[in-house]
PyMOL Python script that loads the backbone (N, CA, C, O; Angstrom):
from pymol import cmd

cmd.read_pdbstr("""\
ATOM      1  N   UNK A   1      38.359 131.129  21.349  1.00  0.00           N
ATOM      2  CA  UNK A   1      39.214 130.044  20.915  1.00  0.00           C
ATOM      3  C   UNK A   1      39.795 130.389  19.548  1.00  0.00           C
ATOM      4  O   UNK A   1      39.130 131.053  18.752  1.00  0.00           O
ATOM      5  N   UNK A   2      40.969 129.970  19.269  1.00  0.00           N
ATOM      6  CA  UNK A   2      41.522 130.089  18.404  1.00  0.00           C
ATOM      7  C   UNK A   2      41.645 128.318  17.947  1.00  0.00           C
ATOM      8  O   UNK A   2      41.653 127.309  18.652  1.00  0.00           O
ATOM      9  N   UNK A   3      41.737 128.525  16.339  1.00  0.00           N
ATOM     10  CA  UNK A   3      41.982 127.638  15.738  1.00  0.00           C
ATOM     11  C   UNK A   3      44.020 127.148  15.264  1.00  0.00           C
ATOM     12  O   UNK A   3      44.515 127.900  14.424  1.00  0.00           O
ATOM     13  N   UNK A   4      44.553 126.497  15.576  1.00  0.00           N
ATOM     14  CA  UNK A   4      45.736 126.613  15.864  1.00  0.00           C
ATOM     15  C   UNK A   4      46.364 125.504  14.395  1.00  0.00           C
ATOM     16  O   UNK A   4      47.408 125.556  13.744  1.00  0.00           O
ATOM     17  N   UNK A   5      45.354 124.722  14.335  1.00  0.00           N
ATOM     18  CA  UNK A   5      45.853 123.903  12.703  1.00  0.00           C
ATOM     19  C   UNK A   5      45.001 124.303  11.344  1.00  0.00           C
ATOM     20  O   UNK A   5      43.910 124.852  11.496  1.00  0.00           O
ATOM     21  N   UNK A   6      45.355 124.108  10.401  1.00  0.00           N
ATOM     22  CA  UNK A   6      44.893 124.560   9.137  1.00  0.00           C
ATOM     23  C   UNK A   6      44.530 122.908   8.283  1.00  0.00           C
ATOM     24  O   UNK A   6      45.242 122.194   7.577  1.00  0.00           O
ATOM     25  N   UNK A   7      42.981 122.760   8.796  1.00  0.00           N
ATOM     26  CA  UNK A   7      42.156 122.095   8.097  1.00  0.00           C
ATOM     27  C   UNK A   7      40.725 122.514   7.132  1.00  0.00           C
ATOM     28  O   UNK A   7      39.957 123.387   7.537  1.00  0.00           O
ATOM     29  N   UNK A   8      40.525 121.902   6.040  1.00  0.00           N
ATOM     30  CA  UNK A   8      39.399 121.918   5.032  1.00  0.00           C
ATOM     31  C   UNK A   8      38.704 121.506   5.527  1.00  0.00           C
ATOM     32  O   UNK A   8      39.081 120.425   5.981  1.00  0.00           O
ATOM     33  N   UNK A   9      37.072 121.909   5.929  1.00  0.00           N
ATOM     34  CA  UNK A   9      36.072 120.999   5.538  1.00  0.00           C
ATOM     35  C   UNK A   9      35.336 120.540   4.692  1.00  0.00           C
ATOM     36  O   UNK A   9      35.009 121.373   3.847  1.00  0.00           O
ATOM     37  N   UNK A  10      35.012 119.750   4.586  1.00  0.00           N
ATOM     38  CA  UNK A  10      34.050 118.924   3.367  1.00  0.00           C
ATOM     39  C   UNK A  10      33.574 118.081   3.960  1.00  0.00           C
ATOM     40  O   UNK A  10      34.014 117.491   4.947  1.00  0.00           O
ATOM     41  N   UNK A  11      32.028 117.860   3.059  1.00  0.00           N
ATOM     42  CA  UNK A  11      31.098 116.767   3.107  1.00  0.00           C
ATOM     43  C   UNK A  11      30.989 116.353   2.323  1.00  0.00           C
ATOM     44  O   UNK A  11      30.728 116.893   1.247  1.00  0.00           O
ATOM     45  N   UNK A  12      31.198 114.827   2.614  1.00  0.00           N
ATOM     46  CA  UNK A  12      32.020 113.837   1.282  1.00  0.00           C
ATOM     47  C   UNK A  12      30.886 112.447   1.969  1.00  0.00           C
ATOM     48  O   UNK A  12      30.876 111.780   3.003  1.00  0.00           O
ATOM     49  N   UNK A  13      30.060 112.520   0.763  1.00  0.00           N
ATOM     50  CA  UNK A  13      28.916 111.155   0.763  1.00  0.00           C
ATOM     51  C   UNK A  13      27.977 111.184   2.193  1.00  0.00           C
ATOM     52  O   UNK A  13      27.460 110.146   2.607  1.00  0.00           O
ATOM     53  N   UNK A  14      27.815 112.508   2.909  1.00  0.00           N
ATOM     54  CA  UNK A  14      27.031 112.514   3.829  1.00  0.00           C
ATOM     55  C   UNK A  14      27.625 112.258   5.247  1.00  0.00           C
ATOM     56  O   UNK A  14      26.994 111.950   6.259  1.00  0.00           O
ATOM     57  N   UNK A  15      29.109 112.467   5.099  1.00  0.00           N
ATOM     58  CA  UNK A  15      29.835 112.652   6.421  1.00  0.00           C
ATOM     59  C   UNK A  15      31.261 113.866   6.262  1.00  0.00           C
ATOM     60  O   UNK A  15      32.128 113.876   5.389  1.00  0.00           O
ATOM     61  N   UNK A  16      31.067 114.937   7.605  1.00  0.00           N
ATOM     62  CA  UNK A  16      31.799 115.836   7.378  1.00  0.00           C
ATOM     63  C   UNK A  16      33.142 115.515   8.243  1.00  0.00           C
ATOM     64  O   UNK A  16      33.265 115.143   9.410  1.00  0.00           O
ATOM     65  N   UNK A  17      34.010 115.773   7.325  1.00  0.00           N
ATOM     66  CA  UNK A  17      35.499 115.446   7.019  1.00  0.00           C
ATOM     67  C   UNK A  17      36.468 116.850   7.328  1.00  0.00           C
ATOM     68  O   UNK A  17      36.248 117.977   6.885  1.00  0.00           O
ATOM     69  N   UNK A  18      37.561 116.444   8.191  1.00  0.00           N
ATOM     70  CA  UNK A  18      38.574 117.635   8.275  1.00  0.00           C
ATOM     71  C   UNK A  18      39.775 116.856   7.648  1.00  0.00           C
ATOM     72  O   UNK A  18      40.263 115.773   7.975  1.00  0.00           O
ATOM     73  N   UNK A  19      40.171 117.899   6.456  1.00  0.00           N
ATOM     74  CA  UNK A  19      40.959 117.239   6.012  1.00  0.00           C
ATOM     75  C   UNK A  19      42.885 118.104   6.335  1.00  0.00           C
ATOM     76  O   UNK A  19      42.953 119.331   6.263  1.00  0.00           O
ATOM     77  N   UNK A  20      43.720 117.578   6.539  1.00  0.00           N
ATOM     78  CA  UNK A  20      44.600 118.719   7.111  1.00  0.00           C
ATOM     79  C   UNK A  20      45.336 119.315   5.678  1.00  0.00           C
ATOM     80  O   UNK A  20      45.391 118.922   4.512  1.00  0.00           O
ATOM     81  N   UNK A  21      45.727 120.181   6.240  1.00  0.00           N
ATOM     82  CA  UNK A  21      46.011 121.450   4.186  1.00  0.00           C
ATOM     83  C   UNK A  21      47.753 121.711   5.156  1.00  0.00           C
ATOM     84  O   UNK A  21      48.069 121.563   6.337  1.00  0.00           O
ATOM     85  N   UNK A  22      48.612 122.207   3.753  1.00  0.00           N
ATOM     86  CA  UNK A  22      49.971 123.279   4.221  1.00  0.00           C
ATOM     87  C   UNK A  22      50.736 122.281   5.570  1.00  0.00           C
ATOM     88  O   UNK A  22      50.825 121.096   5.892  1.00  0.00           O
ATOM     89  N   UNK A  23      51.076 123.310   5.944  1.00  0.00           N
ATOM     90  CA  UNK A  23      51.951 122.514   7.316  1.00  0.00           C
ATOM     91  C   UNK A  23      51.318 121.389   8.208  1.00  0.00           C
ATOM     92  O   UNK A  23      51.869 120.326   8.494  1.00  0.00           O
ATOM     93  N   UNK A  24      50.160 121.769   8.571  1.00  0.00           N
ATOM     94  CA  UNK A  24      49.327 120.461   9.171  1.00  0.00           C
ATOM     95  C   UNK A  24      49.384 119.438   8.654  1.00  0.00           C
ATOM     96  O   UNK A  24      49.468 118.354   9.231  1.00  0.00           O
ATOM     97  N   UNK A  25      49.341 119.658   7.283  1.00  0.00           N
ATOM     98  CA  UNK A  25      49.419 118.049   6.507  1.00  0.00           C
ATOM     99  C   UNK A  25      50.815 117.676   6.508  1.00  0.00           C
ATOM    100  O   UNK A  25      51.060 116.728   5.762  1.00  0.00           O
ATOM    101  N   UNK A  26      51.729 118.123   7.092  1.00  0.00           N
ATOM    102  CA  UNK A  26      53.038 117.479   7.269  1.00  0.00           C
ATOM    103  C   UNK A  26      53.201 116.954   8.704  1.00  0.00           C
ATOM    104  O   UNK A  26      53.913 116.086   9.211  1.00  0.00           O
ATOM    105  N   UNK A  27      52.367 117.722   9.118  1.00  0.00           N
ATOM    106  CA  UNK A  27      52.666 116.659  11.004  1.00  0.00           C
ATOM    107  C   UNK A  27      51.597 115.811  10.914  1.00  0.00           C
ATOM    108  O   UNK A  27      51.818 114.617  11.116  1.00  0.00           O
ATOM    109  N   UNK A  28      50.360 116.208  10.626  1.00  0.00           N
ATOM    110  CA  UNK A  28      49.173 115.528  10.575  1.00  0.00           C
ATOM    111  C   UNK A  28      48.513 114.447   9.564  1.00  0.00           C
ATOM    112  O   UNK A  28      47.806 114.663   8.580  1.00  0.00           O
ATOM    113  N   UNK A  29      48.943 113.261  10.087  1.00  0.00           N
ATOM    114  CA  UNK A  29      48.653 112.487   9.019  1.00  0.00           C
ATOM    115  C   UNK A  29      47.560 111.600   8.649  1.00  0.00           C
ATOM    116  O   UNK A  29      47.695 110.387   8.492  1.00  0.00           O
ATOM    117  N   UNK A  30      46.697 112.113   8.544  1.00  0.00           N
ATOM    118  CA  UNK A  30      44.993 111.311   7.991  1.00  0.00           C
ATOM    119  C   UNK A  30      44.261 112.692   8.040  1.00  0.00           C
ATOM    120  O   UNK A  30      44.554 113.886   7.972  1.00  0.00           O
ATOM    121  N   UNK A  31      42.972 111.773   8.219  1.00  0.00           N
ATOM    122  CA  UNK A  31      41.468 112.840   8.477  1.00  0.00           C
ATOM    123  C   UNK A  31      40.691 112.929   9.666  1.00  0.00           C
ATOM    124  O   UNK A  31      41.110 112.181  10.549  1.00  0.00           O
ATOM    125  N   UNK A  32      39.942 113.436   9.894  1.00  0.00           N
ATOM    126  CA  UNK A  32      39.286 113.686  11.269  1.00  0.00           C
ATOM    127  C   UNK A  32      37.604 113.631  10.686  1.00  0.00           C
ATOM    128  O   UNK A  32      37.281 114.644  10.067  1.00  0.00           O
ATOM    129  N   UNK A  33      36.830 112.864  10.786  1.00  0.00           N
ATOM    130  CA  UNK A  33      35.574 112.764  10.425  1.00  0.00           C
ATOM    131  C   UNK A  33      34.646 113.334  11.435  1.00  0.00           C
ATOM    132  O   UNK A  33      34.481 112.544  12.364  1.00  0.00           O
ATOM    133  N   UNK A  34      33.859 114.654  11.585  1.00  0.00           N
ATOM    134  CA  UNK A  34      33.117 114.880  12.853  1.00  0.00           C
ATOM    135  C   UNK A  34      31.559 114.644  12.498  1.00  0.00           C
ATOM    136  O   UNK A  34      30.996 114.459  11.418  1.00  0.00           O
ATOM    137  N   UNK A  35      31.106 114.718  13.750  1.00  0.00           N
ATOM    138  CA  UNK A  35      29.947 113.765  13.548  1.00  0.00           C
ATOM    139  C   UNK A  35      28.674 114.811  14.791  1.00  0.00           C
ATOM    140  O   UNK A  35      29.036 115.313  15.854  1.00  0.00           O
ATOM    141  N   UNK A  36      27.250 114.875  14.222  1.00  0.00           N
ATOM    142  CA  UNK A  36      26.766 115.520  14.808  1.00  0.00           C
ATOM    143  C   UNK A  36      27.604 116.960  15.060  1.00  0.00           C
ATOM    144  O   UNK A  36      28.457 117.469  14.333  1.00  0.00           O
ATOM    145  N   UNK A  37      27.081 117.424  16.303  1.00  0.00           N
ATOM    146  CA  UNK A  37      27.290 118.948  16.656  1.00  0.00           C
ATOM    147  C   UNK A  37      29.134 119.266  16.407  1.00  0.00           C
ATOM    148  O   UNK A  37      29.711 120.329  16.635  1.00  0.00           O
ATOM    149  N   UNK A  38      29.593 118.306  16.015  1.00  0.00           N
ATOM    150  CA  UNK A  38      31.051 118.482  16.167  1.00  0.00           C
ATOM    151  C   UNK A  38      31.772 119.438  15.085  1.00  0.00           C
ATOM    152  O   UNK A  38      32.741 120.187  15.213  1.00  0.00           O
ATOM    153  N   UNK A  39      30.645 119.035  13.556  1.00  0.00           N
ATOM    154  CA  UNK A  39      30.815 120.072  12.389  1.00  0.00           C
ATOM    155  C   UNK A  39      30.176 121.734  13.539  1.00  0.00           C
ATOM    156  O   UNK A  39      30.836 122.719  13.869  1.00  0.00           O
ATOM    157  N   UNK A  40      29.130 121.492  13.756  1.00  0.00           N
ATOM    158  CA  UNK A  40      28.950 122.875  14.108  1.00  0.00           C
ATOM    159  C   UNK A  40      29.742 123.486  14.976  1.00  0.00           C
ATOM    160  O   UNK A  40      29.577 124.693  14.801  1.00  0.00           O
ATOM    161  N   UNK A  41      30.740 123.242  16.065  1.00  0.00           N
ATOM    162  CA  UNK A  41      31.548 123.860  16.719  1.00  0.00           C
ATOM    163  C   UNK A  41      32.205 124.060  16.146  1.00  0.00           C
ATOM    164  O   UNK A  41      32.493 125.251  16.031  1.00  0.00           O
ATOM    165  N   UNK A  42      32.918 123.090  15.377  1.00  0.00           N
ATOM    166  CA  UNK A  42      34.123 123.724  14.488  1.00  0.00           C
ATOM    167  C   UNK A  42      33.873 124.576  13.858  1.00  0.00           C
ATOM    168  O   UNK A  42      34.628 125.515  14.111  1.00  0.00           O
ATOM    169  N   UNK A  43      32.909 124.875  12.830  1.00  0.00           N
ATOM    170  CA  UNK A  43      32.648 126.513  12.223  1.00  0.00           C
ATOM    171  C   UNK A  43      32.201 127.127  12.931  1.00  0.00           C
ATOM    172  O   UNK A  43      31.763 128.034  12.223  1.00  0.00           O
ATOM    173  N   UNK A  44      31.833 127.455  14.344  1.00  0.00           N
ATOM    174  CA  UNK A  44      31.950 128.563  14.913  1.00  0.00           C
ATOM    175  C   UNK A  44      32.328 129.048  16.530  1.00  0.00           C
ATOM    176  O   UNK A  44      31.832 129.775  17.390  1.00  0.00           O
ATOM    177  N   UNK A  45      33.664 128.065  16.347  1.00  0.00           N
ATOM    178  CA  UNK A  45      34.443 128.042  17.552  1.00  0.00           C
ATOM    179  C   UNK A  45      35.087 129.398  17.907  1.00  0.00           C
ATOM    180  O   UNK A  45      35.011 129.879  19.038  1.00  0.00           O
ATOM    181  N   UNK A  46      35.832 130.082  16.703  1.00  0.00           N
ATOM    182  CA  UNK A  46      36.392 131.279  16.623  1.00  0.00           C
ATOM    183  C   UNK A  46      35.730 132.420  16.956  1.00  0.00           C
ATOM    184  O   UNK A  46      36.172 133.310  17.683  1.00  0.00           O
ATOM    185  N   UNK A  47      34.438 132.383  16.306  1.00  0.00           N
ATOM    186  CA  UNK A  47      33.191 133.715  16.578  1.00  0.00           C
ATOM    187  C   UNK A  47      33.251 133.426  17.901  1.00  0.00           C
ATOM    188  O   UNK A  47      33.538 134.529  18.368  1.00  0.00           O
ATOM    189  N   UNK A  48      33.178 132.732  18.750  1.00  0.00           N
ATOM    190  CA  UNK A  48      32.179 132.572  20.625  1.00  0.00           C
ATOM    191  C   UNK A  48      32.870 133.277  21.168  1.00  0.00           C
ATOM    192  O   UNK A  48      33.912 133.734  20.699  1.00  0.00           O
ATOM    193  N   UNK A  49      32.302 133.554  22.544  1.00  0.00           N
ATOM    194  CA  UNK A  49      33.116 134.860  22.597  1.00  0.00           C
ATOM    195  C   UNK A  49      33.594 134.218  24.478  1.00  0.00           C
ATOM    196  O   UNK A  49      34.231 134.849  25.322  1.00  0.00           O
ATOM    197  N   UNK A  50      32.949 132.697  24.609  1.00  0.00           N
ATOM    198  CA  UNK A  50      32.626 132.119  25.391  1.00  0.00           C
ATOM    199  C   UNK A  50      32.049 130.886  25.132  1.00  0.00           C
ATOM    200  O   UNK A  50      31.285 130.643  24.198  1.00  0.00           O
ATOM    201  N   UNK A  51      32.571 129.845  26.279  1.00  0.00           N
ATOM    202  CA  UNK A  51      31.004 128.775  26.530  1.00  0.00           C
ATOM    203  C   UNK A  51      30.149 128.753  26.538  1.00  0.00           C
ATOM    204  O   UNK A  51      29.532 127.961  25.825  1.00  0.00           O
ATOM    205  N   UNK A  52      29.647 129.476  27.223  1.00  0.00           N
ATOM    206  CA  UNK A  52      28.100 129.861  27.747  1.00  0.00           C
ATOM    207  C   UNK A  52      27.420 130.192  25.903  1.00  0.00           C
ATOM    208  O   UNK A  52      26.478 129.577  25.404  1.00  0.00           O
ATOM    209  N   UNK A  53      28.206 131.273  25.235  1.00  0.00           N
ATOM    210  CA  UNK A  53      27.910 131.699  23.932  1.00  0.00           C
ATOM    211  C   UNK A  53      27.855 130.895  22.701  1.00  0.00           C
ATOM    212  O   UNK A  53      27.370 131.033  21.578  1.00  0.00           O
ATOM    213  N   UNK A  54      28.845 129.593  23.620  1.00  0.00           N
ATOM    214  CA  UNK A  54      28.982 128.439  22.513  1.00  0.00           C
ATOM    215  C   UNK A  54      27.522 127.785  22.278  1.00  0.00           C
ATOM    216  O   UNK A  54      26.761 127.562  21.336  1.00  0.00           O
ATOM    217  N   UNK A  55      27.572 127.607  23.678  1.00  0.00           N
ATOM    218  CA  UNK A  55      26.328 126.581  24.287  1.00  0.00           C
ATOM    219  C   UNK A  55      24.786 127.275  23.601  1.00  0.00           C
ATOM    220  O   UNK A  55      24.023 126.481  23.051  1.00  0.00           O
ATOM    221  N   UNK A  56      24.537 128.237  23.648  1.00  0.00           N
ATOM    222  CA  UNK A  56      23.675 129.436  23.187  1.00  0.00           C
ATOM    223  C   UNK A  56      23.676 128.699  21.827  1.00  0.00           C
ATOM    224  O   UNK A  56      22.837 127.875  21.463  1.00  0.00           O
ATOM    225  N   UNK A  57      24.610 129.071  21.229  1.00  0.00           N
ATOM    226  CA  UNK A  57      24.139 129.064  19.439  1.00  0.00           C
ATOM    227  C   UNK A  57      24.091 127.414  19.091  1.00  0.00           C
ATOM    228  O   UNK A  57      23.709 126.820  18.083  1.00  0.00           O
ATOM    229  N   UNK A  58      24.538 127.031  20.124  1.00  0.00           N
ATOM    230  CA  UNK A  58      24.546 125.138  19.546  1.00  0.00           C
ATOM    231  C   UNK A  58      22.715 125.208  20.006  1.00  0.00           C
ATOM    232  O   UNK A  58      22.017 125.184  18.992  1.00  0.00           O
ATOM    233  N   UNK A  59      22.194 125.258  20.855  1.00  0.00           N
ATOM    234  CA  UNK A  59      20.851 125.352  21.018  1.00  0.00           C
ATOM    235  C   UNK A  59      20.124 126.235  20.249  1.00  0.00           C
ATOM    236  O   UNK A  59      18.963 125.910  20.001  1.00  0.00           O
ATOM    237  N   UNK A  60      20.510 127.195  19.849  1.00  0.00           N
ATOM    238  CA  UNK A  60      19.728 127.794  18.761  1.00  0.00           C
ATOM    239  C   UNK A  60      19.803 126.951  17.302  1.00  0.00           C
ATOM    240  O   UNK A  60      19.313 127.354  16.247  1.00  0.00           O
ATOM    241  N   UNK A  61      20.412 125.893  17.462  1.00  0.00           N
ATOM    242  CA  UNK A  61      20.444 125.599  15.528  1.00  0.00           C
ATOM    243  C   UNK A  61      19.954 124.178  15.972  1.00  0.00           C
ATOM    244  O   UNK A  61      19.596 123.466  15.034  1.00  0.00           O
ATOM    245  N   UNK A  62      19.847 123.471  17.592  1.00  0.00           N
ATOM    246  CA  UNK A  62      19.861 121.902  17.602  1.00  0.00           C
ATOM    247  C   UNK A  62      18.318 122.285  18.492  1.00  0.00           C
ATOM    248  O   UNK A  62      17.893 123.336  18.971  1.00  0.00           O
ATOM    249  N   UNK A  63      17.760 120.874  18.430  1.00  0.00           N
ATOM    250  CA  UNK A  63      16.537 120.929  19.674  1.00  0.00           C
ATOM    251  C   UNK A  63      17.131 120.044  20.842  1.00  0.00           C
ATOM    252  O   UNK A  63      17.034 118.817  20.824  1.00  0.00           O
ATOM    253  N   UNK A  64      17.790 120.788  21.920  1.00  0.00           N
ATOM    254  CA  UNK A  64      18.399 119.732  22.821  1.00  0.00           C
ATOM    255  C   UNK A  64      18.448 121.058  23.940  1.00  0.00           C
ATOM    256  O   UNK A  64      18.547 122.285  23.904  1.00  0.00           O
ATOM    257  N   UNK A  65      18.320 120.050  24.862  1.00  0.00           N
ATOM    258  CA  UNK A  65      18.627 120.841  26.581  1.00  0.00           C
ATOM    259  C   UNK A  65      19.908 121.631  26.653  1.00  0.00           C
ATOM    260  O   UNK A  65      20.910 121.338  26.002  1.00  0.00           O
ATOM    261  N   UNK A  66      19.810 122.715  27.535  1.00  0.00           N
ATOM    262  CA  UNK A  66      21.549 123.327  28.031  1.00  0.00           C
ATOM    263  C   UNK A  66      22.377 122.248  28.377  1.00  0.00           C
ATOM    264  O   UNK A  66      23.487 122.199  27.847  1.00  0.00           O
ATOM    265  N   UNK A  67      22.002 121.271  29.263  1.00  0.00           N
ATOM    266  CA  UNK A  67      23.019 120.090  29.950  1.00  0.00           C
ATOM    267  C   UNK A  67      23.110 119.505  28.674  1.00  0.00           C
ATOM    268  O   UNK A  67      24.215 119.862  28.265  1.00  0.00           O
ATOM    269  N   UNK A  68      22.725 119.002  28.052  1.00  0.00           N
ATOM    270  CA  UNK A  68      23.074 118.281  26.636  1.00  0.00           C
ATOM    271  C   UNK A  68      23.794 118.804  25.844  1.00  0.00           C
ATOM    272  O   UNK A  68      24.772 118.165  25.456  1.00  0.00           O
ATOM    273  N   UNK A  69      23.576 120.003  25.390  1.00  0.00           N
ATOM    274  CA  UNK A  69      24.485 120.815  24.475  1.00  0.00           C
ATOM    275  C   UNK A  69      25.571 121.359  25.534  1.00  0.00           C
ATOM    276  O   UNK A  69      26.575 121.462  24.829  1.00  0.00           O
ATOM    277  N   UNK A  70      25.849 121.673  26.539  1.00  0.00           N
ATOM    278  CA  UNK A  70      26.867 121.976  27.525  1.00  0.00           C
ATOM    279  C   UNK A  70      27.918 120.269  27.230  1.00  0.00           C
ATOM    280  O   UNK A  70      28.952 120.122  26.580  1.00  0.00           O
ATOM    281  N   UNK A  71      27.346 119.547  27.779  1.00  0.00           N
ATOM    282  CA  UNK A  71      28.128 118.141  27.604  1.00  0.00           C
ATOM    283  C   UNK A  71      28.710 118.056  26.421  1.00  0.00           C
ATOM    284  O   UNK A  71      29.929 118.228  26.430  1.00  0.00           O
ATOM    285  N   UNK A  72      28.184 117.835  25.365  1.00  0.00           N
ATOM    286  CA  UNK A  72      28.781 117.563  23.875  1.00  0.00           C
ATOM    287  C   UNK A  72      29.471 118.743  23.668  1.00  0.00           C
ATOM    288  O   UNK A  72      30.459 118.496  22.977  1.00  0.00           O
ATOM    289  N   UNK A  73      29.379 120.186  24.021  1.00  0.00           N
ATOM    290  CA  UNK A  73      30.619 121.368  24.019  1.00  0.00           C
ATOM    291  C   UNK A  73      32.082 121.083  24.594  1.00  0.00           C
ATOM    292  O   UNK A  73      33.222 121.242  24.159  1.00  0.00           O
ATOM    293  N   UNK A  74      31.618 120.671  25.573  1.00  0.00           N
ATOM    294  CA  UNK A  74      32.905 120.519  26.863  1.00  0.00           C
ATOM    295  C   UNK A  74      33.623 119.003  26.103  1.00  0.00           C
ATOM    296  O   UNK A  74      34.794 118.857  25.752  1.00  0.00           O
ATOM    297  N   UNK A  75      32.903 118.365  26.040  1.00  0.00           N
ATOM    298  CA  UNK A  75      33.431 116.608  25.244  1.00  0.00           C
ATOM    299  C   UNK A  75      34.081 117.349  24.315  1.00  0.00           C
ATOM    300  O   UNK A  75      35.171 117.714  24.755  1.00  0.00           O
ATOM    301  N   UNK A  76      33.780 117.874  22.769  1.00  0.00           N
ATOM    302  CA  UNK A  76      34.205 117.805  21.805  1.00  0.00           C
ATOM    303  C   UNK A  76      35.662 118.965  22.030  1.00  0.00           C
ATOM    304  O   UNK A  76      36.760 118.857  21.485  1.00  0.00           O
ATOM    305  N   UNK A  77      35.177 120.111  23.071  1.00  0.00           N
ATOM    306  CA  UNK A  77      36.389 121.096  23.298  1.00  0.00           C
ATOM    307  C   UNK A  77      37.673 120.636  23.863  1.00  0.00           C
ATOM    308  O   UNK A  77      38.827 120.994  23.629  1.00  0.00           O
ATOM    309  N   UNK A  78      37.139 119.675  24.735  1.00  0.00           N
ATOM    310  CA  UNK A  78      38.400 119.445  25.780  1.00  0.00           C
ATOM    311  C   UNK A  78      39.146 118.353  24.667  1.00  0.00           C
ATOM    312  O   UNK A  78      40.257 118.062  25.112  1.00  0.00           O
ATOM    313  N   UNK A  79      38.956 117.876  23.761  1.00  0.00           N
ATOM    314  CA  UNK A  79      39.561 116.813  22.467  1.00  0.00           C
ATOM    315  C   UNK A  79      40.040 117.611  21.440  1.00  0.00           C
ATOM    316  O   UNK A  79      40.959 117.203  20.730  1.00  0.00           O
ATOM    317  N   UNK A  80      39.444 118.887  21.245  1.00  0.00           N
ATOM    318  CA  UNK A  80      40.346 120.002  20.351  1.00  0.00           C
ATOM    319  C   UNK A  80      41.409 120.875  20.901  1.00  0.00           C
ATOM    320  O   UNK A  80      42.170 121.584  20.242  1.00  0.00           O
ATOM    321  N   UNK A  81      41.360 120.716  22.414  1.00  0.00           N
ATOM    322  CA  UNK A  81      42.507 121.452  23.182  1.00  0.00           C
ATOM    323  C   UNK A  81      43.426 120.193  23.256  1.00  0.00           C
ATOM    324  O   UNK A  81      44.495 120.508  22.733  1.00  0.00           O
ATOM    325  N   UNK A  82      43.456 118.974  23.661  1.00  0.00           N
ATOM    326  CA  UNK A  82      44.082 118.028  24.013  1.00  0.00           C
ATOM    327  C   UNK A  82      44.796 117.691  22.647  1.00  0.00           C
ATOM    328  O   UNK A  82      46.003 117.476  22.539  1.00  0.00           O
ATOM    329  N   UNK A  83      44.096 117.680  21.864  1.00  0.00           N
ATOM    330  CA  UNK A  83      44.935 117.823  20.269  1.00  0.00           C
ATOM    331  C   UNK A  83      45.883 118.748  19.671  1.00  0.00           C
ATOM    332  O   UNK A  83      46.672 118.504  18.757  1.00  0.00           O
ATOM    333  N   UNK A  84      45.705 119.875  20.317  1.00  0.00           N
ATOM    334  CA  UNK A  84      46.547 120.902  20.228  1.00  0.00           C
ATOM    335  C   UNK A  84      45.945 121.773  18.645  1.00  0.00           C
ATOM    336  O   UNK A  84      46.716 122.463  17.978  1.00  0.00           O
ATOM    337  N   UNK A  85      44.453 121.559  18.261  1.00  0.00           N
ATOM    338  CA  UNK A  85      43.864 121.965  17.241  1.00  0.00           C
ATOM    339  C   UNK A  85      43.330 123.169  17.347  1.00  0.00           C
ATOM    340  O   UNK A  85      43.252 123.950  16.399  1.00  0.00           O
ATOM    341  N   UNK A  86      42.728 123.518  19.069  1.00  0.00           N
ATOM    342  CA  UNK A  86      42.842 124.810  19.072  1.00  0.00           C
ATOM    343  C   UNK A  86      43.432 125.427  20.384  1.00  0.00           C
ATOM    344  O   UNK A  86      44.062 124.719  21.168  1.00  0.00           O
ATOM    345  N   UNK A  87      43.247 126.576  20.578  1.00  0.00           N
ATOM    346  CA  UNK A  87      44.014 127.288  21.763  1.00  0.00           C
ATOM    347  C   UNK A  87      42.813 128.104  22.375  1.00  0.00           C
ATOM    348  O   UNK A  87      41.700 128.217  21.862  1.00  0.00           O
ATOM    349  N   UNK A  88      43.174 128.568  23.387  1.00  0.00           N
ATOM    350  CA  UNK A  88      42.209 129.481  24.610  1.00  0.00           C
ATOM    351  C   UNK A  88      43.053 130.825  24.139  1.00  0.00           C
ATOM    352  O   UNK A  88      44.263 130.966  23.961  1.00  0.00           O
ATOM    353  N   UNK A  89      41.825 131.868  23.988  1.00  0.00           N
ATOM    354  CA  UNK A  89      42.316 133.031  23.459  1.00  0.00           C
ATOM    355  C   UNK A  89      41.859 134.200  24.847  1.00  0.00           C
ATOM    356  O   UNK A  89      42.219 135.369  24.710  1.00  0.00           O
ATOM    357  N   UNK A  90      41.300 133.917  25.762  1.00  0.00           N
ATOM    358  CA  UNK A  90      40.820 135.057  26.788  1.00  0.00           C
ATOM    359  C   UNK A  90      40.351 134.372  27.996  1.00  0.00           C
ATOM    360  O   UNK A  90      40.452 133.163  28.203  1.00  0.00           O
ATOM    361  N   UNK A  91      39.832 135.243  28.773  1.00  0.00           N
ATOM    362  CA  UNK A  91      39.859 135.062  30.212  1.00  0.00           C
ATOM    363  C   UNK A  91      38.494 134.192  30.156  1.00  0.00           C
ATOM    364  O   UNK A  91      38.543 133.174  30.846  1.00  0.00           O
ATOM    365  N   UNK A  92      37.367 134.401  29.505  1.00  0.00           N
ATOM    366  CA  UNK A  92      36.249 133.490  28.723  1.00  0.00           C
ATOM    367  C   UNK A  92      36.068 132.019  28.560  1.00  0.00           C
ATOM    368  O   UNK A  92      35.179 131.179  28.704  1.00  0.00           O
ATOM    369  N   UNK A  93      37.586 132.105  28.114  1.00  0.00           N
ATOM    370  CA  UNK A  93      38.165 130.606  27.389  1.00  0.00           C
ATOM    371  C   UNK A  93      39.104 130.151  28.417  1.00  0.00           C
ATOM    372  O   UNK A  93      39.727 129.101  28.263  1.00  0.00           O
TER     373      UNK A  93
END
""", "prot")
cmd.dss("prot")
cmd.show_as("cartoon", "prot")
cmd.util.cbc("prot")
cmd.orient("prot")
């Protein structure tokens, strides 16, 4: 996956915040607050090389089942494609 808009993160009072920077902040107008595993995909959406690879490292850092961390992957992905925030970069994706 590729990342297709140019947002900051920050954690601002104990909730992590995408804030949009440069051109994004001219189409994009507010913030995006993610919550749970949603910070962690976003920093390492670009590295995966795959789902399956996504799903892998979200269970290596969370204590939760494959179907659990599979669900909240697919939820939070299919809302960053539908946003047009990121893109499918390979046959993987």
């Amino acid at each position: 996956m590729k990342k297709t808009q140019t947002f900051v993160k920050r954690d601002i009072s104990g909730e992590t915040i995408l804030i949009p920077t440069g051109d994004t902040a001219k189409a994009f107008n507010g913030m995006i607050t993610l919550q749970g595993i949603g910070g962690f995909i976003w920093d390492h959406i670009e590295e995966t090389e795959s789902l399956e690879h996504l799903i892998d490292l979200i269970m290596s850092e969370y204590d939760i089942d494959r179907t659990t961390a599979g669900s909240d992957a697919i939820g939070f992905i299919m809302q960053l494609l539908q946003s047009g925030m990121i893109r499918t970069t390979g046959k993987n994706w």
